[in-house]
N, C-alpha and C positions, 0 to 999 in steps of 0.2 A: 324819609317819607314813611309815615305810618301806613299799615297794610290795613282793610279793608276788612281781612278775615282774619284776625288774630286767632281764634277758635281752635280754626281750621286745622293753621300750620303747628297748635300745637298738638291737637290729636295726629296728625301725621308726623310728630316728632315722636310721639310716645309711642306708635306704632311700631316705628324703625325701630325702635329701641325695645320696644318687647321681642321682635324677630330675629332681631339678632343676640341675643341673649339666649333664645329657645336654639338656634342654631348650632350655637356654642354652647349649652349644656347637651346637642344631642350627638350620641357615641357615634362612633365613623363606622361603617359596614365592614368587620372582618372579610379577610380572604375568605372564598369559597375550596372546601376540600378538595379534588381533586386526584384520580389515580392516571399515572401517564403510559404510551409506552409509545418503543421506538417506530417508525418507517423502515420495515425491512424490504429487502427484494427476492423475490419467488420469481418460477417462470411466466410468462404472460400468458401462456393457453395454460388451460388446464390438465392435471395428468388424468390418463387413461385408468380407468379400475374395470376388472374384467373379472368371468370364475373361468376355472380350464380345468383338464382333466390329467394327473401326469402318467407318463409313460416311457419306456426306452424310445430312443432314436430308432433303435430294429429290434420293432415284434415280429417273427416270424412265424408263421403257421408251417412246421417240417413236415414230408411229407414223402409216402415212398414212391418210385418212380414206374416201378409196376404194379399190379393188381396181387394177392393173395392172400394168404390165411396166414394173420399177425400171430408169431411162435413166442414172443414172450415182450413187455414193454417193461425195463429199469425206472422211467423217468419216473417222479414226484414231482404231486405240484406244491413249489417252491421250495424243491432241492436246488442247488450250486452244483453248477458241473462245469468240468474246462473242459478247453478245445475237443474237439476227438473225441470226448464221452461216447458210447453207445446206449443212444435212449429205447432204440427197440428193433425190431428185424424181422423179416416176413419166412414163413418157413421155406425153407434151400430147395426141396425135395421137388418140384417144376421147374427153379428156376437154375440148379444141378444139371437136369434133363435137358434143357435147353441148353446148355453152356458145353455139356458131353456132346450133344449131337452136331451142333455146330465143330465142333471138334475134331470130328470122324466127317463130316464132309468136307471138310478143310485136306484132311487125309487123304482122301478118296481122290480130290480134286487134283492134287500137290502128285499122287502117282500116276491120275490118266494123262498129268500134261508131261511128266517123264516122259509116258510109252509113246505118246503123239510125238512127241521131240524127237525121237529116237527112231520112228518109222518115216517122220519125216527127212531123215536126212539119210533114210536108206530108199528118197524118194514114193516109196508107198503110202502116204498120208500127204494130202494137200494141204496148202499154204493158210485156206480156209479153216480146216482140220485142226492145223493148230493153234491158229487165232481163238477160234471158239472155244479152246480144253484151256489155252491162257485165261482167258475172261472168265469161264468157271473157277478157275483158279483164283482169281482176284476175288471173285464174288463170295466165294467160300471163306475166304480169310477177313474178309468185312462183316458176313453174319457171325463170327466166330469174336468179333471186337466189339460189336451190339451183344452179344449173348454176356458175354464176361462186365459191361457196362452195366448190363442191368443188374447183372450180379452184385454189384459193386454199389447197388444203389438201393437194392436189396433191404439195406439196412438204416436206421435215423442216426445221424450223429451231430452233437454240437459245434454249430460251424464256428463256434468262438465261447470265452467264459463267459458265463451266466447262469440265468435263473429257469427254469420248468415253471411256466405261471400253471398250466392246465393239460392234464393228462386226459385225450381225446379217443381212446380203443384201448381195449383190452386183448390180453392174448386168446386165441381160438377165433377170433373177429376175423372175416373176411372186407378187405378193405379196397376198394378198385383204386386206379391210378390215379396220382396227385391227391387224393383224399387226407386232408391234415391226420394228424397224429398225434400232435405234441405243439403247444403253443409255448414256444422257445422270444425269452426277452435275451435280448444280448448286449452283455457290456461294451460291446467294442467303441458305440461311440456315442457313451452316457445316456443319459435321462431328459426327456423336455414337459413342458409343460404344453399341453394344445388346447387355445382359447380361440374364441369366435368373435370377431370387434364388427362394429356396423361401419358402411363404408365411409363416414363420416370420421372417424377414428382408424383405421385401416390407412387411410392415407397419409395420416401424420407420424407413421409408425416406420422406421428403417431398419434394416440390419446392421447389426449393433447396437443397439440403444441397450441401455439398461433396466432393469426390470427385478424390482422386490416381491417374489412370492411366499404366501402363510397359507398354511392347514389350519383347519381347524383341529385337526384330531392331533397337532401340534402347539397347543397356545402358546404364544410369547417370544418363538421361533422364527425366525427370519430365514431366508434362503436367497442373495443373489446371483441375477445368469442374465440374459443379455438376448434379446430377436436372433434367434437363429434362419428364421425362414419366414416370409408375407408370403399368404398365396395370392396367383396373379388372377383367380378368377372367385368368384362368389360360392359358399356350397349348396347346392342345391335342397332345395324345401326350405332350409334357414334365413340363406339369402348375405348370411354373415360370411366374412373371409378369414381362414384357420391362418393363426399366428401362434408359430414354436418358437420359445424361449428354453434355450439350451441353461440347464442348471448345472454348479458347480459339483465337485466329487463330493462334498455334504452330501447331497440329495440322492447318492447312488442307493443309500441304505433304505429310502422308502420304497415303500409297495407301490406295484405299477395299479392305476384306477381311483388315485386320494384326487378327493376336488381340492382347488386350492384357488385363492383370489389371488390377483397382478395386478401389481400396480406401475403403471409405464411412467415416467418423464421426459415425452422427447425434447430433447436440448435444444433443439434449432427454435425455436419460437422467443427465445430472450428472456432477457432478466426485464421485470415491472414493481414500482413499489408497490407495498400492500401495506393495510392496516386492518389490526383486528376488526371486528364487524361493529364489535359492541362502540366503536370511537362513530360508526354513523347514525346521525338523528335523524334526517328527513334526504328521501331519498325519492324520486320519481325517474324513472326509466335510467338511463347512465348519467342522471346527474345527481350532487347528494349532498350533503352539507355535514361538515364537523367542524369541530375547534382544535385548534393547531396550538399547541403550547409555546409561548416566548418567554425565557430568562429574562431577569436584570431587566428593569423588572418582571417578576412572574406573573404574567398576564395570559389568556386565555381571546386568540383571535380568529373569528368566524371565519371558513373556508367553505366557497362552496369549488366541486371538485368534478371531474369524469370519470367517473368509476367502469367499472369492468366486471369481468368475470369472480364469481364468488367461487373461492375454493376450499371449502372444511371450513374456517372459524376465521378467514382472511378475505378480503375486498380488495382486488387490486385498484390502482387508482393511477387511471391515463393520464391525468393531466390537471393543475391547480396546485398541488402541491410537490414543495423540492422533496428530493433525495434527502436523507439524513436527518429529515423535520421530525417532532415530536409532537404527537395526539395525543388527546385526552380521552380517557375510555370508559372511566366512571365519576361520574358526577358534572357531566357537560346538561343534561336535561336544564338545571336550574341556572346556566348562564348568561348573562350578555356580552355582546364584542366589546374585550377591551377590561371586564374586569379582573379583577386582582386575584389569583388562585395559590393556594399553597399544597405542596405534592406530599401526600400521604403514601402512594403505594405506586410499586409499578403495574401495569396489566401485563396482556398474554405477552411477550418478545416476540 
């Protein structure tokens, strides 16, 4: 049967046949470049970074235990001295006086309770008589243990090896009781650092955890040490709660009052995958979208994802994609799901 539109069907035969000739002279779309990198795991909260102040575990302010006129002070500030040093002493010459006279009523006391003892048992001194010359007697030999005490205390000494941060009187100074004298750091049980965390961070902080501190007036220098102490209450005006991180014997040789930054990781929070930041293109609240890298063939496949906390130059990522997956980090802007990529570089690991 003869067609009707002869015309027709053969401009629509020529047509097919110029389209598919253009189709087939035109080149196939290369892979797009692409740089990758892994899915690692970090902790899922983020670490703590704080500044503190370091110091010995015991600063001591020394101090003498009586009042008088300081006869000469040894210490320097930041001399070394052990045990037993003598850092300074108050003049003897009152407190001599006092330690002699107690001495002689101790005497006094020790012969009237002889002669009461001895009259008593020739019945002329009552039973009363010598009750009271005993108690003198006791009392005497207790002023004469306070007088040699204070004696004793008279003077400042090193209660352990250490450092003289600050020499606080000079000799000829009149100094009343307890009044510091000498700001004594002591070795005996090392160096910490004291930082202040808001309670938000306070409570995810235990003892023992571990803890990276840096100086600045140290570039490049590391120092680890570990939560020595949380305190269980806020400090007052700040509001923050003082956390000591005990540093190792490193740290013995700095100066007590360097600021230094800490950085915490408390462990208990878990391992969560992360990916560089640069692999996310469109992100709205914890949801986010990137491209996930597939081998064999090298293809390039949309993910959208639950992302998390941002830590440094990393995205943690709750949930959308597995463990051990591969992102793409540079050159995802110009993709579609699903086309064909070839890997140039790797990104951050």
């Amino acid at each position: 049967m003869t067609s009707k539109y002869p015309l027709a069907f053969a401009l629509a035969a020529c047509v097919a046949a110029a389209c598919a000739q253009s189709d087939a002279a035109q080149p196939a779309t290369p892979p797009q470049p692409v740089s990758v990198a892994r899915v690692t795991m970090a902790p899922a909260a983020p670490v703590i970074v704080a500044t503190g102040t370091l110091g010995a575990k015991e600063e001591l302010p020394l101090a003498f235990k009586v009042g008088g006129v300081v006869q000469r002070v040894r210490a320097e500030a930041g001399q070394g001295v052990r045990a037993g040093a003598l850092l300074a002493e108050l003049s003897q010459t009152e407190i001599g006086a006092e330690v002699e006279k107690a001495r002689l009523g101790k005497a006094k006391a020790e012969r009237d309770l002889a002669r009461v003892k001895s009259l008593y048992r020739d019945s002329v001194a009552t039973l009363e008589q010598m009750q009271d010359a005993t108690t003198a007697f006791d009392v005497a030999q207790q002023n004469l243990r306070v007088a040699e005490y204070n004696r004793q205390y008279a003077v400042v000494r090193a209660p352990s090896d250490g450092v003289v941060l600050r020499r606080l009187v000079e000799a000829g100074q009149l100094v009343s009781p307890g009044a510091p004298v000498v700001l004594f750091r002591s070795d005996r049980r090392g160096v910490v650092l004291r930082a202040g965390l808001p309670d938000r961070d306070a409570v995810r902080v235990l003892v023992g955890d571990t803890a990276v501190v840096e100086f600045d007036a140290y570039p490049g220098e590391r120092f680890t040490g570990r939560v020595s102490q949380v305190a269980a209450s806020a400090t007052s005006g700040t509001g923050t709660y003082e956390v000591e991180i005990a540093l190792g014997d490193k740290a013995r040789r700095l100066a007590s009052g360097l600021v230094g930054r800490v950085t915490l990781a408390p462990p208990r929070a878990g391992l969560v995958p992360t990916v560089p930041v640069e692999a996310v293109l469109e992100a709205h609240g914890d949801s986010a979208t990137l491209f996930e890298y597939a081998a064999g063939p090298a293809t390039a496949r949309r993910r959208r994802v639950h992302i998390g906390a941002l830590e440094g130059s990393r995205v943690a990522v709750l949930g959308g994609l597995d463990t051990g997956a591969t992102v793409i980090v540079a050159g995802g802007a110009w993709l579609r799901d699903g086309q064909k990529v070839t890997v140039t570089g790797l990104g951050t690991p």
